[in-house]
Residue, then its C-alpha position, 0 to 999 in steps of 0.5 A: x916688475x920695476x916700477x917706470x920711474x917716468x910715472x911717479x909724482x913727488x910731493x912736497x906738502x904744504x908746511x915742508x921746506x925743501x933746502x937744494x936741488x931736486x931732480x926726478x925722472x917723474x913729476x914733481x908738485x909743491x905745496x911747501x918751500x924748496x930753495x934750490x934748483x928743481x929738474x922734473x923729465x915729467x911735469x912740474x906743478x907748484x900749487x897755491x900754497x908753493x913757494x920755489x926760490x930757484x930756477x926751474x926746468x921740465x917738460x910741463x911747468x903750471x905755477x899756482x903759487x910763487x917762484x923766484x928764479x928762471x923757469x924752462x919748458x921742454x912743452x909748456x908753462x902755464x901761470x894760474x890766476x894766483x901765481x906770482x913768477x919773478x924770472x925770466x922763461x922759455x918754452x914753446x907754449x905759454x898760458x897766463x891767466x888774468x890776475x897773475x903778477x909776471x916779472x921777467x922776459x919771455x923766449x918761446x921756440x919749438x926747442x925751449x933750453x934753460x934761460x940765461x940771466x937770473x939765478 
C-alpha cells in the first residue's frame, strides 16, 4: 500500500538552513531557515524559531515566526503574536493576533492566486 503523499509533513528543524525551493504535496513546517521559494498543496506552518526569506504559497499558511517575501493562501493565513511578516498576502481568510509586526498589503477573495510585487 502507497503511502498518500497529501498526509506527510516535512519538518526542517531548528538549527537546519534550507538554500532553494521547496515543494511538497503534503505539509510543510519551519523551525529552521529556508532562502527559497516554498509550495505546500497542505498547509505551511513556520514556528517561533523559523525564519523563510521567499514567498510563499499553500493551502493553509500559520506564521509564528519570520518571513520576508509574499505569502498565498488557497484558504487561510493566520500570523500568531510573534510572527514578524514583511510582504505582501492573499487569500480568502486572514487572522492577525495582537502583538505581531505586518508590513505589506492585503488581497483577500474566495480564489486566493500567488500575489505580485515583492520577491
Amino acid at each position: 500500500m502507497k503511502a498518500d503523499p497529501t498526509k506527510e509533513l516535512n519538518l526542517i528543524g531548528a538549527g537546519t538552513v534550507v538554500d532553494g525551493k521547496i515543494r511538497s504535496q503534503g505539509s510543510v513546517r519551519i523551525d529552521g531557515k529556508v532562502v527559497g521559494e516554498i509550495v505546500a498543496s497542505e498547509s505551511l506552518a513556520v514556528g517561533e524559531t523559523g525564519e523563510v526569506e521567499g514567498n510563499v504559497t499553500a493551502k493553509n499558511v500559520t506564521v509564528g515566526g519570520k518571513i520576508r517575501g509574499s505569502i498565498s493562501a488557497g484558504e487561510k493565513i493566520v500570523f500568531e503574536g510573534k510572527a514578524v511578516v514583511r510582504g505582501d498576502v492573499r487569500a480568502a481568510k486572514l487572522v492577525v493576533d495582537e502583538g505581531c509586526v505586518f508590513d505589506g498589503k492585503v488581497s483577500m477573495s474566495d480564489k486566493a492566486q500567488a500575489p505580485e510585487g515583492r520577491h
